[in-house]
mmCIF file as gemmi writes it, N, C-alpha and C atoms, coordinates in Angstrom:
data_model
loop_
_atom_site.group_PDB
_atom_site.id
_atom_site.type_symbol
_atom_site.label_atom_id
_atom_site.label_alt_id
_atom_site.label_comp_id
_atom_site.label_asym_id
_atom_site.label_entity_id
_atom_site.label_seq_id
_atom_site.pdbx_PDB_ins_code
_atom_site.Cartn_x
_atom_site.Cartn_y
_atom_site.Cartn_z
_atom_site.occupancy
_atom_site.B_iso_or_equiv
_atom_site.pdbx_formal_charge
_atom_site.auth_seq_id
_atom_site.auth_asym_id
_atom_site.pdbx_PDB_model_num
ATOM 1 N N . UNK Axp A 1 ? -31.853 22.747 25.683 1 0 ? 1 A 1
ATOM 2 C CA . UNK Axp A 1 ? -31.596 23.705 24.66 1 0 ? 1 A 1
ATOM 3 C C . UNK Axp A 1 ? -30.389 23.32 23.817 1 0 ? 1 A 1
ATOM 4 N N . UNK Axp A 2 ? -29.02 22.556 24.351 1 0 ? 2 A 1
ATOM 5 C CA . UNK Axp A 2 ? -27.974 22.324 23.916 1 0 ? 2 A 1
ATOM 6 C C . UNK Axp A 2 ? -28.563 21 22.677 1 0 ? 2 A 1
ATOM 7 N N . UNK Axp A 3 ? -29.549 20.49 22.894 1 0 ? 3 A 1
ATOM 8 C CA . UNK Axp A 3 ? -29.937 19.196 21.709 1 0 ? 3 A 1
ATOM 9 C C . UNK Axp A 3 ? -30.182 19.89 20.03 1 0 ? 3 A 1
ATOM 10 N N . UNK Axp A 4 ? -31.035 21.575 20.851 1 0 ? 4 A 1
ATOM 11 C CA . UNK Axp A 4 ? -31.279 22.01 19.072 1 0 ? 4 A 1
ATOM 12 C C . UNK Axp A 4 ? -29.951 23.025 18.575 1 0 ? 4 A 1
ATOM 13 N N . UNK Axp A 5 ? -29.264 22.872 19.116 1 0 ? 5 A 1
ATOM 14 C CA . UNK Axp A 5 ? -27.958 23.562 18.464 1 0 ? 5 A 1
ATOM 15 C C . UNK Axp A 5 ? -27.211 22.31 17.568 1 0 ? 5 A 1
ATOM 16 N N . UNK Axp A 6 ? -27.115 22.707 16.309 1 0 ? 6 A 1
ATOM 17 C CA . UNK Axp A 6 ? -26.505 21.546 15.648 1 0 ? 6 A 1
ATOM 18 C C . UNK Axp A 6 ? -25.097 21.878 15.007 1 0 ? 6 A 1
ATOM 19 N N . UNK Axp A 7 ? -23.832 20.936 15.344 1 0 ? 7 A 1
ATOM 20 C CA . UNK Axp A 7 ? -22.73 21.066 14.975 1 0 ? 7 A 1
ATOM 21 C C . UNK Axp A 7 ? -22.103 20.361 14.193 1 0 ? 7 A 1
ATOM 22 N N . UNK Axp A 8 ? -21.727 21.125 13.125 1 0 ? 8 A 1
ATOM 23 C CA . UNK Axp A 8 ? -21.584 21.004 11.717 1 0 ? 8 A 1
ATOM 24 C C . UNK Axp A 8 ? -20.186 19.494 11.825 1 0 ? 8 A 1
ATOM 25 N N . UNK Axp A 9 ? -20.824 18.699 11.479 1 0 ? 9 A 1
ATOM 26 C CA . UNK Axp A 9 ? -19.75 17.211 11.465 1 0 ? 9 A 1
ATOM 27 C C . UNK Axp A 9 ? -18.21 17.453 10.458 1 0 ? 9 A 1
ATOM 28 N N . UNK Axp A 10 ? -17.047 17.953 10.855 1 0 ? 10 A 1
ATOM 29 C CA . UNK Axp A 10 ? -16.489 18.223 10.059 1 0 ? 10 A 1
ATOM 30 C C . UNK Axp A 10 ? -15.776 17.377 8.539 1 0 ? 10 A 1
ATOM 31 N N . UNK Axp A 11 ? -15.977 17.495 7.596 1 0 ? 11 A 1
ATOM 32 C CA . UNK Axp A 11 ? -15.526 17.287 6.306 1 0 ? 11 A 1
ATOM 33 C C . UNK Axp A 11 ? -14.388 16.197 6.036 1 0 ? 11 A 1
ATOM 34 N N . UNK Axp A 12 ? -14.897 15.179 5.659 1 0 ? 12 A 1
ATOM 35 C CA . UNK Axp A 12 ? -13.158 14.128 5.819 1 0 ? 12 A 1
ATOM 36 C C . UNK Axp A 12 ? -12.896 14.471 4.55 1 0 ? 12 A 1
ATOM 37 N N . UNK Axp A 13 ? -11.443 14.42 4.026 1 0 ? 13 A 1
ATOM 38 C CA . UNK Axp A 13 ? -11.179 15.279 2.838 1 0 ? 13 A 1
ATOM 39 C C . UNK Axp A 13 ? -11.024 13.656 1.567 1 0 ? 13 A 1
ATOM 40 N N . UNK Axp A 14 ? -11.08 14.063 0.584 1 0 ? 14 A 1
ATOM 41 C CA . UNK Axp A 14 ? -11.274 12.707 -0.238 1 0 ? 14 A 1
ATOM 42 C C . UNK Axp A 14 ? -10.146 12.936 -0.894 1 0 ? 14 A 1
ATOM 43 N N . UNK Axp A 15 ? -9.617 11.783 -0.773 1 0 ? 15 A 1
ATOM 44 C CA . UNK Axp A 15 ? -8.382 11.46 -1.323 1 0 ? 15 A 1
ATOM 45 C C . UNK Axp A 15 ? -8 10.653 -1.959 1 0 ? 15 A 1
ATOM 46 N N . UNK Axp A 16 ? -7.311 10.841 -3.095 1 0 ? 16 A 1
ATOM 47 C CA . UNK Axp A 16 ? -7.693 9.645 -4.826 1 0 ? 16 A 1
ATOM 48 C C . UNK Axp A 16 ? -7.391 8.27 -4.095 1 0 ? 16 A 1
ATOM 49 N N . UNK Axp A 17 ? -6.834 7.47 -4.663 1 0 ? 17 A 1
ATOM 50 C CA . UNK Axp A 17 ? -6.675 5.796 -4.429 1 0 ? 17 A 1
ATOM 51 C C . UNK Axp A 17 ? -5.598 6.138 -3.86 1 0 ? 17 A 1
ATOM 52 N N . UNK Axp A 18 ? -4.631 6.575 -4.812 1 0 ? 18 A 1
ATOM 53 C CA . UNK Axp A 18 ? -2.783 6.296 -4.18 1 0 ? 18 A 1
ATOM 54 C C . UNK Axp A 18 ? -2.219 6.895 -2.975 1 0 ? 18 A 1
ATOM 55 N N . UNK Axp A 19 ? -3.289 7.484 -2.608 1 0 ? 19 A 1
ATOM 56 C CA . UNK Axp A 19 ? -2.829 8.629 -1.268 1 0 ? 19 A 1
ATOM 57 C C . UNK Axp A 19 ? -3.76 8.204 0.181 1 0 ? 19 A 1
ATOM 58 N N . UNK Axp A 20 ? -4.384 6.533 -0.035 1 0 ? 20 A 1
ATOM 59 C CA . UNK Axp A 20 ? -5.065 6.062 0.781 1 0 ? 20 A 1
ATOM 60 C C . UNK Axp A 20 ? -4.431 5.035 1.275 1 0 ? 20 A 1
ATOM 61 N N . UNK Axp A 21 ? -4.087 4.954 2.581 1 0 ? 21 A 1
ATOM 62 C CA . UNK Axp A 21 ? -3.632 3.791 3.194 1 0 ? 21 A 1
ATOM 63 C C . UNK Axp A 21 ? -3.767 2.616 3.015 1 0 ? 21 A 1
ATOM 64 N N . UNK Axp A 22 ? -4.972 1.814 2.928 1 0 ? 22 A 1
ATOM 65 C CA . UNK Axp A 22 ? -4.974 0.887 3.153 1 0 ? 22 A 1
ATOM 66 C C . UNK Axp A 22 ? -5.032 -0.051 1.892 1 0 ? 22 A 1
ATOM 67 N N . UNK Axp A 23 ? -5.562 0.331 0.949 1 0 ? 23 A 1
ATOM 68 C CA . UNK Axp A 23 ? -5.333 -0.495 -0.411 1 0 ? 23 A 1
ATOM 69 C C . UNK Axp A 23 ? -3.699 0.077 -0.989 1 0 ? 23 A 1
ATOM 70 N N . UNK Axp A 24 ? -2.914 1.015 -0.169 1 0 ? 24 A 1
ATOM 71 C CA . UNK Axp A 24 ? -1.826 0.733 -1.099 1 0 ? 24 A 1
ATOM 72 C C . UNK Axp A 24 ? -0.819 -0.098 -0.263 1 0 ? 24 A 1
ATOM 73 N N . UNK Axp A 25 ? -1.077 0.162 0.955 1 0 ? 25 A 1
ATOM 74 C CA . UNK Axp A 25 ? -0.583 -1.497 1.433 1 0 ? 25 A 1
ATOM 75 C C . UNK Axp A 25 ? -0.578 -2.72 1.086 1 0 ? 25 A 1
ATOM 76 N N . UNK Axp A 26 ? -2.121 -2.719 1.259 1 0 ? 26 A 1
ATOM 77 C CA . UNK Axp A 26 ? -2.362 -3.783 0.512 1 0 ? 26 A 1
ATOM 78 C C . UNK Axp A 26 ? -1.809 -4.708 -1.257 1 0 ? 26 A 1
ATOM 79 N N . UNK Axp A 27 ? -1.425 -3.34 -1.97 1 0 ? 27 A 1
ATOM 80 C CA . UNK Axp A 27 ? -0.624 -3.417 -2.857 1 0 ? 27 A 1
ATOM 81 C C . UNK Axp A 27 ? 0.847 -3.612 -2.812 1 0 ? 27 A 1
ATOM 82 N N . UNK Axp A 28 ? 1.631 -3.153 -1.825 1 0 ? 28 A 1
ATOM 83 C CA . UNK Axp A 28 ? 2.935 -2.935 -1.231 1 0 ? 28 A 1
ATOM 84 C C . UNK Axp A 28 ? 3.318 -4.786 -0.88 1 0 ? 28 A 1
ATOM 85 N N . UNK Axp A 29 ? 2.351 -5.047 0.059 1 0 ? 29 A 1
ATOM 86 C CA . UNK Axp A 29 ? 2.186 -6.418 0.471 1 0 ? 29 A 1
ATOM 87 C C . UNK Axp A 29 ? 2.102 -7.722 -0.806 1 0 ? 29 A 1
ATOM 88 N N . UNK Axp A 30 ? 1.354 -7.529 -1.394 1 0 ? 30 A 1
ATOM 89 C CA . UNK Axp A 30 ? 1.385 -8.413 -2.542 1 0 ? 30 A 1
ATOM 90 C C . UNK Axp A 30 ? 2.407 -7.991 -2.946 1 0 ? 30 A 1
ATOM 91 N N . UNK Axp A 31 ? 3.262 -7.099 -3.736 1 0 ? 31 A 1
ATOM 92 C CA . UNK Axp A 31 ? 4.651 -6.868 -4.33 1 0 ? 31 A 1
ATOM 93 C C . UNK Axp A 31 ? 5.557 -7.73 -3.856 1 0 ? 31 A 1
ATOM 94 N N . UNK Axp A 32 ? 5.596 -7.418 -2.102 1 0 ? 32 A 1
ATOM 95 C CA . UNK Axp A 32 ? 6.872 -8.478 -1.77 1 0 ? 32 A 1
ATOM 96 C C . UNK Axp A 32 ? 6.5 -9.558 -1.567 1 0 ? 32 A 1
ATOM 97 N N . UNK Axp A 33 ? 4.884 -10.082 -1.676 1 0 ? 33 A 1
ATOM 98 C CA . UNK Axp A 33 ? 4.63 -11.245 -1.749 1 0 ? 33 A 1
ATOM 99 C C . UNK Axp A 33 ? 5.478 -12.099 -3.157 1 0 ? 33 A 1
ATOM 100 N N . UNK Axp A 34 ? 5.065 -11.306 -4.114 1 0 ? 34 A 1
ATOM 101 C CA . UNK Axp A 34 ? 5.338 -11.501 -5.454 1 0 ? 34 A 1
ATOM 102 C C . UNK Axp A 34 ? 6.635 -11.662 -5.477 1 0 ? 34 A 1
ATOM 103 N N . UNK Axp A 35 ? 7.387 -10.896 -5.02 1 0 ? 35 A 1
ATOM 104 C CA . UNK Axp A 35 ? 8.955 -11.159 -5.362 1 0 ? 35 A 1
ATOM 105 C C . UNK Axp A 35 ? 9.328 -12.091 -4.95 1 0 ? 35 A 1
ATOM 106 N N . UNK Axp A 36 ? 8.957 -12.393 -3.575 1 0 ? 36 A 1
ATOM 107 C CA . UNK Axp A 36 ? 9.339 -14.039 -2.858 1 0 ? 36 A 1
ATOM 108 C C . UNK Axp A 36 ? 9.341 -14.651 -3.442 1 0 ? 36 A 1
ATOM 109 N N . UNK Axp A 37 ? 8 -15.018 -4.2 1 0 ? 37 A 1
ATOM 110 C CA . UNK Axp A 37 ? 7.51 -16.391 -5.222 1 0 ? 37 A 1
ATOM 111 C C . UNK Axp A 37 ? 8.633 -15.913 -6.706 1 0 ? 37 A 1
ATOM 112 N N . UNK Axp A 38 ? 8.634 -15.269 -6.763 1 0 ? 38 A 1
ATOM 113 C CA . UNK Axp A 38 ? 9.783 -14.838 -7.869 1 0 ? 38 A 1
ATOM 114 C C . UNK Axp A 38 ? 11.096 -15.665 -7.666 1 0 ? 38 A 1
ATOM 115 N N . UNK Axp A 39 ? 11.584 -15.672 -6.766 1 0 ? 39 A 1
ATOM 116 C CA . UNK Axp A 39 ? 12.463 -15.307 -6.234 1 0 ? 39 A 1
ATOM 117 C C . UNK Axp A 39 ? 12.994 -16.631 -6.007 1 0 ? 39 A 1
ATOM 118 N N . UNK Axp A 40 ? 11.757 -17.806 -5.474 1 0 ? 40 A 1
ATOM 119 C CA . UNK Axp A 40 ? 11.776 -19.127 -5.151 1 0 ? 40 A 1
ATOM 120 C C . UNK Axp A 40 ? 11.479 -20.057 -6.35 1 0 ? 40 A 1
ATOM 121 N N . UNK Axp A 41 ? 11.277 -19.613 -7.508 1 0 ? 41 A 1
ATOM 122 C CA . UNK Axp A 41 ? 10.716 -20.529 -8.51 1 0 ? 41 A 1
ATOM 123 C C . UNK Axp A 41 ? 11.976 -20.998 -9.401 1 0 ? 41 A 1
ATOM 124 N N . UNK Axp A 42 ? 12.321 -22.095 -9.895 1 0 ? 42 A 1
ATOM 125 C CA . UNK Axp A 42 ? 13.362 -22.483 -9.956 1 0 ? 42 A 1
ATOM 126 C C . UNK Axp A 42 ? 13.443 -22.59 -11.834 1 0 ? 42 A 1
ATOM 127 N N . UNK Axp A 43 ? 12.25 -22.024 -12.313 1 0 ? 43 A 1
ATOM 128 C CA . UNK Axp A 43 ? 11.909 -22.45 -14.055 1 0 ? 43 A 1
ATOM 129 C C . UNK Axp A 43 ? 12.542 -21.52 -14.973 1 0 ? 43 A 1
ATOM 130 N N . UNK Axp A 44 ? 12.247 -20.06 -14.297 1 0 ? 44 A 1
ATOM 131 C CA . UNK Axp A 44 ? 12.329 -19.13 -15.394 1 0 ? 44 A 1
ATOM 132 C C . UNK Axp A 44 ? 13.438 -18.314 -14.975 1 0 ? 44 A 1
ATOM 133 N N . UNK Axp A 45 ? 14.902 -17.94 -15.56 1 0 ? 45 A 1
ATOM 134 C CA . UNK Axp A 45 ? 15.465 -17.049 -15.425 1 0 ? 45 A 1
ATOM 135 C C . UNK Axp A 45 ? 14.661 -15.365 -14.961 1 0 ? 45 A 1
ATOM 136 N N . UNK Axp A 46 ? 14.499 -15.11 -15.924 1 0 ? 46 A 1
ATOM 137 C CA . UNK Axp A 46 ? 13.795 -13.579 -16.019 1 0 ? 46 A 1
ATOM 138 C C . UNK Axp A 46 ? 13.209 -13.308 -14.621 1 0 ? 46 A 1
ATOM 139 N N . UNK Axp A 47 ? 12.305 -14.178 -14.221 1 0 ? 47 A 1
ATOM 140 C CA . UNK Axp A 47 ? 11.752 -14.075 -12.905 1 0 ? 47 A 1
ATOM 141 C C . UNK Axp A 47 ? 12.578 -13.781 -11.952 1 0 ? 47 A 1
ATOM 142 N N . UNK Axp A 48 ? 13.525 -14.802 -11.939 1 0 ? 48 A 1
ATOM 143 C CA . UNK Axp A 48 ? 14.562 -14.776 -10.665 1 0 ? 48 A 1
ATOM 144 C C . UNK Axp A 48 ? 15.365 -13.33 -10.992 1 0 ? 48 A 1
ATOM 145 N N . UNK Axp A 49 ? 15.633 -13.262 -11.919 1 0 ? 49 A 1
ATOM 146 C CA . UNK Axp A 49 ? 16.169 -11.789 -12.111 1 0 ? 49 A 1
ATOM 147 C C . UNK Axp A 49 ? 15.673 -10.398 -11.522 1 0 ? 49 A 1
ATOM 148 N N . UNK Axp A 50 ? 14.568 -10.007 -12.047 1 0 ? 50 A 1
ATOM 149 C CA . UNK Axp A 50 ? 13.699 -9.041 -11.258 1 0 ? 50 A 1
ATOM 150 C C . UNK Axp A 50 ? 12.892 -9.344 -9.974 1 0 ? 50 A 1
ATOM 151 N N . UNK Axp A 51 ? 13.311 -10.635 -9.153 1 0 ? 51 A 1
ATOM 152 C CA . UNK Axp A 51 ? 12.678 -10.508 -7.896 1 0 ? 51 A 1
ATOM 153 C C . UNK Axp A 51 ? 12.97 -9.604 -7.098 1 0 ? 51 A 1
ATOM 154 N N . UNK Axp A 52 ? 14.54 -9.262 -7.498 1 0 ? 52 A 1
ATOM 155 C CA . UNK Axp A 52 ? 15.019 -8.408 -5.875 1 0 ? 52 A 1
ATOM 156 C C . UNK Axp A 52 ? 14.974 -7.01 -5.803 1 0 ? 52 A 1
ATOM 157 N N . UNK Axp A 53 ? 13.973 -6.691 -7.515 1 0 ? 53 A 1
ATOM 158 C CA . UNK Axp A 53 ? 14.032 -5.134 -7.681 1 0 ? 53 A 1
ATOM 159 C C . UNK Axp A 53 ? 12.475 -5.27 -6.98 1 0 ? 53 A 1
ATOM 160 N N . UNK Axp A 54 ? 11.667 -6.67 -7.353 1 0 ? 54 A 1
ATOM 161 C CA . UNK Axp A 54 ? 10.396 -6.137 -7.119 1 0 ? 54 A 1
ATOM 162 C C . UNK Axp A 54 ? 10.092 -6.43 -5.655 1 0 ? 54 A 1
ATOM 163 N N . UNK Axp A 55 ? 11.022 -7.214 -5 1 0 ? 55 A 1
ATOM 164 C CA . UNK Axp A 55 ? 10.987 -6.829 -3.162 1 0 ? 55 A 1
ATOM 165 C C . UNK Axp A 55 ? 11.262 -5.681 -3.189 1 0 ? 55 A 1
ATOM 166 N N . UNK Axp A 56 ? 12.667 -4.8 -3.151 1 0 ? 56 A 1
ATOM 167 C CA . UNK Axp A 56 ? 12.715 -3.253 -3.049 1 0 ? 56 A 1
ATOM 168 C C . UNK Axp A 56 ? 11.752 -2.642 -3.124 1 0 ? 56 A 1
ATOM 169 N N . UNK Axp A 57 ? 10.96 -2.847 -4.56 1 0 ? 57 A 1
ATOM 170 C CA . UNK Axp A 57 ? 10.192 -1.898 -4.471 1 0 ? 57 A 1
ATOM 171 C C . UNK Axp A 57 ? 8.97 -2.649 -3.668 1 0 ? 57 A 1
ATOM 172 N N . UNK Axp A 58 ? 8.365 -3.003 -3.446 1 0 ? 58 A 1
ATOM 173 C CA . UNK Axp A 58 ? 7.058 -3.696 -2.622 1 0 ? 58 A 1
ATOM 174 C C . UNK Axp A 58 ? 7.564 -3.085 -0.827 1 0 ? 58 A 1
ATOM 175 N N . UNK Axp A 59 ? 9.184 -3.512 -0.834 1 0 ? 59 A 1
ATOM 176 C CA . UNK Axp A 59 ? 9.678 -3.311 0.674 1 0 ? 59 A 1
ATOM 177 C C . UNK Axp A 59 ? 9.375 -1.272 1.052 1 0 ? 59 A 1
ATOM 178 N N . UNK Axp A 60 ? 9.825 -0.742 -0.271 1 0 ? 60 A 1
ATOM 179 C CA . UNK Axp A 60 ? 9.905 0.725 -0.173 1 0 ? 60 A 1
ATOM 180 C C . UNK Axp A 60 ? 8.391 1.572 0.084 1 0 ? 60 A 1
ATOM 181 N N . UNK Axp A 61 ? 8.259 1.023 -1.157 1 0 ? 61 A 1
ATOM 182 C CA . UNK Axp A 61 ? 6.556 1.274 -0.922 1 0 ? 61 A 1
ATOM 183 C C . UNK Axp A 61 ? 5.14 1.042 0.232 1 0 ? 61 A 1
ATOM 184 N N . UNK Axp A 62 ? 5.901 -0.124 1.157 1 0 ? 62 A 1
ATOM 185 C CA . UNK Axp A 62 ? 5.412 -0.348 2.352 1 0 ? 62 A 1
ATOM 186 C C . UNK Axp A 62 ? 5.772 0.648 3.181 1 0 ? 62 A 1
ATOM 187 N N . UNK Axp A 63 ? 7.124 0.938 3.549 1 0 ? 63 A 1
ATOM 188 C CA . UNK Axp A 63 ? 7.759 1.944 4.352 1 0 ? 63 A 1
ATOM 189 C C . UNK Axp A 63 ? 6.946 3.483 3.855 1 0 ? 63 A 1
ATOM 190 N N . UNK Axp A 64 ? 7.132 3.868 2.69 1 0 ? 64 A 1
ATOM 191 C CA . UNK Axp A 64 ? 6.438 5.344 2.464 1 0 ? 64 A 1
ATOM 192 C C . UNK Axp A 64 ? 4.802 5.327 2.905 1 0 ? 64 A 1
ATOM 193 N N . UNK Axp A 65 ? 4.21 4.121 2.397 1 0 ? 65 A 1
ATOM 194 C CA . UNK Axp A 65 ? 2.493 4.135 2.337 1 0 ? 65 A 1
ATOM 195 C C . UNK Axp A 65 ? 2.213 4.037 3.818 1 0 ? 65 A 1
ATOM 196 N N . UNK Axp A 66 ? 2.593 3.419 4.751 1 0 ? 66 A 1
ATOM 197 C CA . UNK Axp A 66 ? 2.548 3.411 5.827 1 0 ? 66 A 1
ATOM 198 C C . UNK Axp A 66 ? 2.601 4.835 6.935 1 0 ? 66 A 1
ATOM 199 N N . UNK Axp A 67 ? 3.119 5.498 6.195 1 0 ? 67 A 1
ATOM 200 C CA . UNK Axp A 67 ? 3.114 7.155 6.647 1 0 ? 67 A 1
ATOM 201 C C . UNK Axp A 67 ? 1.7 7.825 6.457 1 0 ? 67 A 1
ATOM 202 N N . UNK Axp A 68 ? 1.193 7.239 5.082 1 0 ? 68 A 1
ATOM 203 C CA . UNK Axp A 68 ? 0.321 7.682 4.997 1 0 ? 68 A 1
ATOM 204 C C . UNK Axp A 68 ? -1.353 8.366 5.439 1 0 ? 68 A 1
ATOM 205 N N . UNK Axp A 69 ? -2.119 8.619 5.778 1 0 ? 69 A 1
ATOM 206 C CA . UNK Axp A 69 ? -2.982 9.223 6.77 1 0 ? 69 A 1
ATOM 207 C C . UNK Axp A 69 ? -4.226 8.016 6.973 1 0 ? 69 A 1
ATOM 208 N N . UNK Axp A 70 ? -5.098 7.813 7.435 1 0 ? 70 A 1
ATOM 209 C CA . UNK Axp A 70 ? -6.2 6.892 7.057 1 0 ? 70 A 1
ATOM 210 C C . UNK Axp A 70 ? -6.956 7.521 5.756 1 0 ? 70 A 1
């Protein structure tokens, strides 16, 4: 009797892009990928300049997104 009772599968809630774990990691990750290579390239001023804002932020953004839910 317990097979024809059917229980309602509950609702996973949808949640835009930026509030999803795993692609904003994935974004977070390339950032401080990016800054490294920034960071190491020996051609362009400008680059070397904003590497260490764009580790911060790649480093920060790992730390918050990581909280995040699945």
């Amino acid at each position: 009797m317990t097979h024809l009772i059917e229980t309602p599968t509950p609702a996973r809630p949808k949640r835009p892009f930026f509030l999803r774990r795993g692609p904003m990691e994935t974004i977070a990750t390339v950032l401080i990928g990016l800054g490294f290579l920034m960071l190491f390239q020996p051609f362009l001023l400008v680059l070397y300049t904003y590497s260490l804002v764009t580790l911060l932020i790649g480093t920060v953004m790992f730390i918050i997104v990581s909280k995040f839910p699945e």
